[in-house]
SELOTOR-404270 format. One record per residue (C-alpha): x, y, z; residue number from 1; residue in one letter. Coordinates in steps of 0.2 Angstrom, whole numbers, m for minus. Layout:
R       X       Y       Z     i   aa
R       X       Y       Z   NUM    A
...
//
This chain:
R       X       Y       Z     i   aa
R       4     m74      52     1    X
R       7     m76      33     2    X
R      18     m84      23     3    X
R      36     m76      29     4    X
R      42     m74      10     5    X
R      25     m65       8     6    X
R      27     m55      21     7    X
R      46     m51      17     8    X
R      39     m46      m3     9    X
R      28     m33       8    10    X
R      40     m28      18    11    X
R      54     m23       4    12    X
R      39     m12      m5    13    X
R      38      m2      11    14    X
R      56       0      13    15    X
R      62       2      m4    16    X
R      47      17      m6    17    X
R      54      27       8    18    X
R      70      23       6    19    X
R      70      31     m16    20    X
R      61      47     m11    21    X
R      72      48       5    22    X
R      86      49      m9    23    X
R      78      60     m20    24    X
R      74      72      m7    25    X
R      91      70       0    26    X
R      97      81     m15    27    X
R      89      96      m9    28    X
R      99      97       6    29    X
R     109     115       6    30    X
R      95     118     m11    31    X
R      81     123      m2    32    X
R      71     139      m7    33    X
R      76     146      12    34    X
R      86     140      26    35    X
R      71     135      39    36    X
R      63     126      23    37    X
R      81     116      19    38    X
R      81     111      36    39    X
R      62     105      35    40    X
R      61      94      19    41    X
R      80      86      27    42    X
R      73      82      42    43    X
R      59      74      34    44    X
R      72      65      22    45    X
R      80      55      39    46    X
R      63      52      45    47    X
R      60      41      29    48    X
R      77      33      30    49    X
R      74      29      46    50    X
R      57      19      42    51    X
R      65      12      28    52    X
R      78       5      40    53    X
R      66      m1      53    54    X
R      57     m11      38    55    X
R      73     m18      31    56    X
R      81     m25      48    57    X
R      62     m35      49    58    X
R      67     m41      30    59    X
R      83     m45      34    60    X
R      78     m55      47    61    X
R      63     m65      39    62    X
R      75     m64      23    63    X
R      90     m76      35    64    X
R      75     m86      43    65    X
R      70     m92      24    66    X
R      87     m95      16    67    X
R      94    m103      33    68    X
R     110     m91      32    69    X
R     115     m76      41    70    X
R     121     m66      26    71    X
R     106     m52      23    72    X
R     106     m35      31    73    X
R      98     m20      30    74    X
R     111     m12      19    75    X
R     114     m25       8    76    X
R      95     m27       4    77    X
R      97      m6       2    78    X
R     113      m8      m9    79    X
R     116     m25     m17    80    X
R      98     m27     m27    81    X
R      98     m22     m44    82    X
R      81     m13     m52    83    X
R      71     m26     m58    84    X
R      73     m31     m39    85    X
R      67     m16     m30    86    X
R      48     m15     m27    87    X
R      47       4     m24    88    X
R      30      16     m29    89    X
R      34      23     m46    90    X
R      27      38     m39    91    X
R      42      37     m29    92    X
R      57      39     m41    93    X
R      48      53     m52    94    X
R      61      67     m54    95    X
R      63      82     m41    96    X
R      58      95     m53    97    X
R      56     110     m44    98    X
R      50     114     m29    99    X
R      32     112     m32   100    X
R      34      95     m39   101    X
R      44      90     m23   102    X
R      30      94     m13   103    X
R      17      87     m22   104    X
R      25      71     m24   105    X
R      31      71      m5   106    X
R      11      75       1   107    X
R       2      62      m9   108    X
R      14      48      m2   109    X
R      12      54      14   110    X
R      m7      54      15   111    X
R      m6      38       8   112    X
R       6      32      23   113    X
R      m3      42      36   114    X
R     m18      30      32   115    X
R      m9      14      29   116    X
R       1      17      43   117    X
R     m14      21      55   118    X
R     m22       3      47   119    X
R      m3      m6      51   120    X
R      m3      m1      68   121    X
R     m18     m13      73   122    X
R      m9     m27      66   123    X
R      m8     m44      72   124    X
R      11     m41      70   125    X
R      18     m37      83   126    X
R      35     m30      75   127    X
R      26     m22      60   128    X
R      12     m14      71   129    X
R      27      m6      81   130    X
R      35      m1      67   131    X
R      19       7      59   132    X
R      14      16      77   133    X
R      33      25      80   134    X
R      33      32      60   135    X
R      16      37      60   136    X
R      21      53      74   137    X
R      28      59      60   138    X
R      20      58      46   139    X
R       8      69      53   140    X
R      21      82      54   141    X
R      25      78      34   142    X
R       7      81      30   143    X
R       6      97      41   144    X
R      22     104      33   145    X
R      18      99      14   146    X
R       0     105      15   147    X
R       5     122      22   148    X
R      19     124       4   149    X
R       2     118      m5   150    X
R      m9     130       0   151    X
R       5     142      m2   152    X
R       9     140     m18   153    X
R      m7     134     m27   154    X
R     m16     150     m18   155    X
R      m2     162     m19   156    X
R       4     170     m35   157    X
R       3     167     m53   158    X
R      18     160     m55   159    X
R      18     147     m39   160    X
R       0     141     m44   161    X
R       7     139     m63   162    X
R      21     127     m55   163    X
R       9     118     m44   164    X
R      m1     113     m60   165    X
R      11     106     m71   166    X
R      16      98     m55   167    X
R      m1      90     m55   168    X
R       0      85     m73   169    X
R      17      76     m72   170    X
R      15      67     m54   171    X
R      m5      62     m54   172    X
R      m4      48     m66   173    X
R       8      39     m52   174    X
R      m4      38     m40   175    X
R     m15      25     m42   176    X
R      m4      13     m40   177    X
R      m2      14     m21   178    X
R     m20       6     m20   179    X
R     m18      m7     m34   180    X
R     m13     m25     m24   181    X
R       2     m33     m30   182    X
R       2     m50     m32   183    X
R       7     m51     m13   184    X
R      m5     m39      m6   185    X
R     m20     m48     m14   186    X
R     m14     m61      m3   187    X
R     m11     m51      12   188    X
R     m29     m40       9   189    X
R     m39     m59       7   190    X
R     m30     m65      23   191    X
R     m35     m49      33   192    X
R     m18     m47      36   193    X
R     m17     m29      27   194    X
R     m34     m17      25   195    X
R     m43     m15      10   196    X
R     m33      m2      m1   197    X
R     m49       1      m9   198    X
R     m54       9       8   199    X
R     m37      19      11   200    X
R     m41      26      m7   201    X
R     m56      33      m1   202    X
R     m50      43      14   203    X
R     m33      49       4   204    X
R     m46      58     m10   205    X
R     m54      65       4   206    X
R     m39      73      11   207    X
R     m32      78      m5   208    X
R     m47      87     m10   209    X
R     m50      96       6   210    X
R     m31     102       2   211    X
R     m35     106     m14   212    X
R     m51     116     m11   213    X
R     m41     126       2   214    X
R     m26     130     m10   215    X
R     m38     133     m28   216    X
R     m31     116     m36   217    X
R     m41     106     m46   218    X
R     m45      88     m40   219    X
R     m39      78     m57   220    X
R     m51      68     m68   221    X
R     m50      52     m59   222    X
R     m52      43     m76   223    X
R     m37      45     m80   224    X
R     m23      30     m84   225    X
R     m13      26     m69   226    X
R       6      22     m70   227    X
R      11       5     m62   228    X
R      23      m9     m62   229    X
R      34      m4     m49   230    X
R      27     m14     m35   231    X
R      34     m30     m48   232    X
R      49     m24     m51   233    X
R      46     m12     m65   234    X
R      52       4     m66   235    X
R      58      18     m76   236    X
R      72      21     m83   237    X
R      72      35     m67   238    X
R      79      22     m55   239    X
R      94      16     m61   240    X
R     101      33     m62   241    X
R      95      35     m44   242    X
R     103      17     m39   243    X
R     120      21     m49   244    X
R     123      38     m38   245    X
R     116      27     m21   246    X
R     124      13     m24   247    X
R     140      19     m30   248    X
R     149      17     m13   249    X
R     146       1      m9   250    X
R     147      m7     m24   251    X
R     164       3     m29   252    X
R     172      m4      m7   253    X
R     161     m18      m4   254    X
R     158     m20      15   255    X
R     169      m4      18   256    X
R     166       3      34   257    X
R     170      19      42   258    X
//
C-alpha cells in the first residue's frame, strides 16, 4: 500500500474532477435542448456526484487516520477547501458553453475514466478497486450517451458541426493533462500502484478518433501545447466563480443541516 497522504493527494484529484463538472453540468438541469436529453445529462450529473462522494468518504477517512482527529468529512473536504487546494482536471472547470461544448468536455473525461477506471479496478486496494468496479457501469452509459450527440451534431447540419468545432478548438488544449503524473502519481505509477498514463493515453486517442471518424471531426494536431496546473492546485480564474456559487451554503450556515 502507499504512503496514506499519497494516496489521500490521489484520491482528492479523483473526487474533486467529478465533483466540478458534476457542478457544471448541474446547471443544465431544466436547460436541456429537449426533455429526454435534460434528464439524461442530470442523471449523469448524480452519477458523478456520487463517485465523487464514494472517493471523498475514502479521503476523509485516510485524511482522520493522518491527523489523528475525527474532524474531516466528505462535505467539508467538498466545501471547506479553497482553490489553490482543489486538485481537479482543468479540463474540468472549462465553462458550459453551449451544448456542443458540454458534450465534448463531458466525452473526453469519460473516456479517460472509462480506462482509468477499468485499470483501478484490479488494484491491490481493496476500497479503491471497489470503488473503480461500481462507477465503471456507468461510465459506459456516459460514453454511449455523449458519443451518440457527437456523431450527431459533428455529422449533422452545418450549423451543429460549426459548434462542434469551436468546441474542439476551446476544450482540446485541456486534455493533456489527465495523462501528465502529478507529483503524486509519479509516485503512485513507479510503485505500480496506478497504470502507466502513457498507456491509458494510447487507448483514449483511439477511442476518440474512432468517434471522430464516424461523426466527420478532425482528430486535433497532437502537437499542440496542453493546459495543466490543476492537478497542483492551479487553476483558472474559472473555479472560484464555481466555488463561490457551490460553496455558498455552507460557508454562509456552517454545519447547517436539513
Amino acid at each position: 500500500m502507499p504512503d496514506k497522504e499519497i494516496l489521500y493527494n490521489y484520491l482528492l484529484q479523483l473526487a474533486d474532477s467529478s465533483l466540478i463538472l458534476a457542478q457544471q453540468n448541474g446547471t443544465w438541469c431544466g436547460h436541456g435542448p429537449i426533455l429526454e436529453q435534460d434528464i439524461a445529462i442530470t442523471n449523469i450529473t448524480l452519477d458523478l456526484l456520487g463517485q465523487a462522494r464514494n472517493f471523498y468518504q475514502y479521503a476523509a477517512e485516510l485524511a482522520n487516520e493522518i491527523s489523528g482527529k475525527t474532524t474531516a468529512t466528505e462535505d467539508s473536504l467538498a466545501y471547506d477547501r479553497n482553490e489553490r487546494e482543489y486538485k481537479n482536471l482543468l479540463l474540468c472547470e472549462q465553462p458550459n458553453g453551449d451544448w456542443a461544448q458540454t458534450i465534448l468536455r463531458q466525452f473526453f473525461y469519460t473516456v479517460y475514466l472509462k480506462k482509468l477506471y477499468a485499470a483501478l479496478s484490479n488494484s491491490d486496494d481493496a476500497r479503491l478497486a471497489g470503488i473503480a468496479a461500481k462507477s465503471l457501469k456507468e461510465i459506459k452509459y456516459h460514453e454511449t450517451w455523449c458519443s451518440e450527440w457527437i456523431n450527431r451534431l459533428g455529422d449533422g447540419t452545418e450549423e451543429s458541426r460549426s459548434r462542434m468545432l469551436k468546441a474542439l478548438e476551446e476544450i482540446w488544449p485541456y486534455t493533456g493533462e489527465m495523462f501528465l503524473p502529478s507529483a503524486d502519481e509519479k509516485t503512485l505509477i513507479q510503485s505500480g500502484f496506478l497504470p502507466d498514463l502513457s498507456a491509458i493515453e494510447k487507448e483514449w486517442k483511439e477511442i476518440v478518433k474512432e468517434v471522430f471518424a464516424e461523426s466527420d471531426l478532425p482528430f486535433p494536431d497532437e502537437k499542440i501545447y496542453m493546459q495543466q496546473g490543476g492537478k497542483e492546485g492551479k487553476h483558472t480564474e474559472k473555479l472560484g466563480f464555481i466555488l463561490a456559487e457551490m460553496q455558498y451554503l455552507q460557508r454562509t450556515y456552517p454545519s447547517a443541516e436539513w
